[in-house]
KEKE-3310 file (N, C-alpha, C; in steps of 0.2 Angstrom, whole numbers, plus 5000, padded with zeros to 4 digits):
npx = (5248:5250:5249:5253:5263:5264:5262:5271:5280:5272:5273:5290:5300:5296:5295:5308:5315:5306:5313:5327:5326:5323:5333:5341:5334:5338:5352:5354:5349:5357:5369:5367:5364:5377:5383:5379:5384:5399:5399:5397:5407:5414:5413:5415:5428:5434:5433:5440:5452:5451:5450:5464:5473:5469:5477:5489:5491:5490:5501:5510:5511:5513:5526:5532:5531:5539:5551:5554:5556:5570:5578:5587:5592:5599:5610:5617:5622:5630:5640:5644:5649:5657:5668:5669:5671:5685:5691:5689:5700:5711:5714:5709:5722:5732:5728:5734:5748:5750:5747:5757:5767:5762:5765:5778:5783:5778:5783:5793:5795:5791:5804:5813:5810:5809:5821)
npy = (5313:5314:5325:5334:5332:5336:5349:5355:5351:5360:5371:5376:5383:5395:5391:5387:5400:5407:5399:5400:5413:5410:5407:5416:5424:5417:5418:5432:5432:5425:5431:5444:5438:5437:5448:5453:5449:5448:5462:5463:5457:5465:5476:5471:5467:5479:5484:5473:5480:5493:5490:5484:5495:5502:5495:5493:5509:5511:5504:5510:5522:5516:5513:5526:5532:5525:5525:5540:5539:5530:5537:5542:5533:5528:5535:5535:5520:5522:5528:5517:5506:5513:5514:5499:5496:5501:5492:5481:5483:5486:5471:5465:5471:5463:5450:5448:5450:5438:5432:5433:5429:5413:5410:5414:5402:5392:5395:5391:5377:5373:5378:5369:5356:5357:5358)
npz = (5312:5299:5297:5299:5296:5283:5284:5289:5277:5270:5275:5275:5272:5279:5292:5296:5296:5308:5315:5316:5320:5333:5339:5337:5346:5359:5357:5361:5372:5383:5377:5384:5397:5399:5397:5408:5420:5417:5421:5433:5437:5436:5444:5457:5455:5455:5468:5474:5471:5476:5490:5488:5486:5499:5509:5504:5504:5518:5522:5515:5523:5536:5533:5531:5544:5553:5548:5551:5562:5564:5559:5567:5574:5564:5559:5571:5571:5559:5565:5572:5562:5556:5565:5566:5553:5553:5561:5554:5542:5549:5553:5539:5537:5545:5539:5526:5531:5536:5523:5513:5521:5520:5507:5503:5509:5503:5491:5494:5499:5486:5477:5484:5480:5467:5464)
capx = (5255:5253:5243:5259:5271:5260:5262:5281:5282:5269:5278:5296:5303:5292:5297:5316:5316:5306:5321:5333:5324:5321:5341:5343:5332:5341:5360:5353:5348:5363:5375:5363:5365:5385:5387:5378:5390:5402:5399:5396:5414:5421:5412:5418:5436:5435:5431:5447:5458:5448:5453:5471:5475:5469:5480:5497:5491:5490:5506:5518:5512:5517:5532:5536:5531:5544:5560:5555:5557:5573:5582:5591:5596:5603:5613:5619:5623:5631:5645:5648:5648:5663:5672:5670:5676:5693:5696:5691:5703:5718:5711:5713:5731:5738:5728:5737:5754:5749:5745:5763:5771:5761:5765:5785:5783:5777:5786:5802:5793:5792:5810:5817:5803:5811:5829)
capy = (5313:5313:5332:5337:5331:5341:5356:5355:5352:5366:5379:5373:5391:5399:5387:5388:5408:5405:5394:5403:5421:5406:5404:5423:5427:5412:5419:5435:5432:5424:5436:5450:5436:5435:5453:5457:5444:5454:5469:5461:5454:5472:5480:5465:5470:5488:5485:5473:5484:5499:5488:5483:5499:5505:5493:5499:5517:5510:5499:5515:5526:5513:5512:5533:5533:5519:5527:5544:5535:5524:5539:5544:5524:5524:5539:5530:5514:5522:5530:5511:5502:5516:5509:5493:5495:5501:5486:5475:5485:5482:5463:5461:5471:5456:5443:5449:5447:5431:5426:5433:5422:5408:5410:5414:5395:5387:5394:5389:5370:5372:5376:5365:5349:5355:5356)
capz = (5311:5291:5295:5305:5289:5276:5287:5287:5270:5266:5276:5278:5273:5286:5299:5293:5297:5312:5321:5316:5325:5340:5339:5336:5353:5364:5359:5362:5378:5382:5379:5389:5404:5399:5399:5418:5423:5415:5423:5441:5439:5437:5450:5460:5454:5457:5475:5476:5469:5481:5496:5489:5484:5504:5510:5502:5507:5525:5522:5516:5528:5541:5534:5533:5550:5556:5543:5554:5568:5561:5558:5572:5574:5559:5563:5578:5568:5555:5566:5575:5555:5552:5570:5561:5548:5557:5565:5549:5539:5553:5552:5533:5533:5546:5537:5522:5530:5536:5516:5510:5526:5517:5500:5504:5514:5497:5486:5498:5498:5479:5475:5487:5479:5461:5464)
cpx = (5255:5252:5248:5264:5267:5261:5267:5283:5279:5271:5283:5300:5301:5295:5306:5318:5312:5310:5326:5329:5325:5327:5343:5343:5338:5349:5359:5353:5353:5369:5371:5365:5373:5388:5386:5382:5398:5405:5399:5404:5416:5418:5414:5427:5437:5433:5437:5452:5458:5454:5462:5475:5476:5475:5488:5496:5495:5500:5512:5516:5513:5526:5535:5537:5537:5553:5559:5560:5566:5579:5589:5596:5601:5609:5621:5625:5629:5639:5647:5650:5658:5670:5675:5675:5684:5694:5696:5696:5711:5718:5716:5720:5736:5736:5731:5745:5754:5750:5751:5769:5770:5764:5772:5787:5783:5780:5795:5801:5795:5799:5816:5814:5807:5817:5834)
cpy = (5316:5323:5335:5337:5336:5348:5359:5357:5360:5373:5380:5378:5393:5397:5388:5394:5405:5402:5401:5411:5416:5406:5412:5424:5423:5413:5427:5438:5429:5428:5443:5446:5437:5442:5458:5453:5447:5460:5469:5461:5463:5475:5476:5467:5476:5487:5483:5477:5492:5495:5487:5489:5505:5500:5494:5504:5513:5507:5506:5521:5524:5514:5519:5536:5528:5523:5532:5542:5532:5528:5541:5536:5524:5527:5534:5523:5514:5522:5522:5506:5508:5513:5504:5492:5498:5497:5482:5478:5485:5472:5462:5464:5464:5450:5444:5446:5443:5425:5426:5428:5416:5407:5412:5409:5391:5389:5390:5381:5368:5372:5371:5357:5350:5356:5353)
cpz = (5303:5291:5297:5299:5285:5279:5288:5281:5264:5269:5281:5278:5279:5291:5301:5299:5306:5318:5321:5320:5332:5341:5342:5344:5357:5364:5363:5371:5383:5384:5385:5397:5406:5403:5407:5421:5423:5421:5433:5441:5439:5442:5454:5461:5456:5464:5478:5475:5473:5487:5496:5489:5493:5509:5512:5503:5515:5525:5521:5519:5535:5541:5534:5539:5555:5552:5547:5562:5569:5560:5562:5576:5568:5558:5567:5573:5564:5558:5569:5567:5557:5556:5568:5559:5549:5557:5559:5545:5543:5553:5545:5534:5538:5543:5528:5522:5531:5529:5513:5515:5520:5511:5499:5506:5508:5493:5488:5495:5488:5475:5478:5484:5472:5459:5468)
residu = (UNK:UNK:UNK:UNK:UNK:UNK:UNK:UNK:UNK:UNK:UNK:UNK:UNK:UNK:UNK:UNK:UNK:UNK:UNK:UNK:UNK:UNK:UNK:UNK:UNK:UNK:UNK:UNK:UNK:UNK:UNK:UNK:UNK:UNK:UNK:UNK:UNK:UNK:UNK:UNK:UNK:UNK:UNK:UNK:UNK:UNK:UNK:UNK:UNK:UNK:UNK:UNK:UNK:UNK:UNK:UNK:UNK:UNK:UNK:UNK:UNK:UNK:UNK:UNK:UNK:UNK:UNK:UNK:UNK:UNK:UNK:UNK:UNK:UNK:UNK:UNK:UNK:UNK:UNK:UNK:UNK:UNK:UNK:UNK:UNK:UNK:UNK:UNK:UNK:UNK:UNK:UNK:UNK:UNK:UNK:UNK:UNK:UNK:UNK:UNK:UNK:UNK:UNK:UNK:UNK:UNK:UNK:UNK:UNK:UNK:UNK:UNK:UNK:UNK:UNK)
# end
């Protein structure tokens, strides 16, 4: 033990530098493991984004084959919406005269309530 302290003592600089290269090696090492981890993960990513990116291809060429399709329906649709909107447009003007009835009724209650 005491030949192990003398030996410390007698080349403590030496040993000092020593660690510290020991320290050097071991981050060194480290980041080399960090960075193939690293680099896994992006090939890893590049793959998902390969397959999500085949996905939405597939996904909007469903959908332009479907709006092909879609078109002549909506054609169709458009001219029964216009019908529609005829009848809603005969609708609001009687629910219109309906509101001026109303509103001819309450103001009659109103001046009869305030005179």
């Amino acid at each position: 033990m005491e030949e192990l302290i003398r030996f410390c003592q007698r080349y403590q600089g030496l040993l000092k530098e020593a660690a510290l290269v020991l320290m050097g090696l071991l981050i060194l090492l480290l980041l080399a493991r960090i960075l193939r981890q690293i680099k896994r993960l992006n090939r890893s990513l590049g793959d998902i984004i390969g397959n999500v990116q085949a996905y939405f291809d597939v996904i909007l060429r469903d959908e332009e084959e479907e709006e092909l399709v879609r078109e002549p329906m909506q054609i169709h649709k458009m001219e029964e919406t216009r019908e529609d909107s005829r009848d809603k447009r005969e609708l609001t003007a009687e629910q219109e005269k309906k509101k001026e009835e109303d509103e001819k009724l309450f103001n009659a209650v109103l001046q009869e309530y305030f005179s």
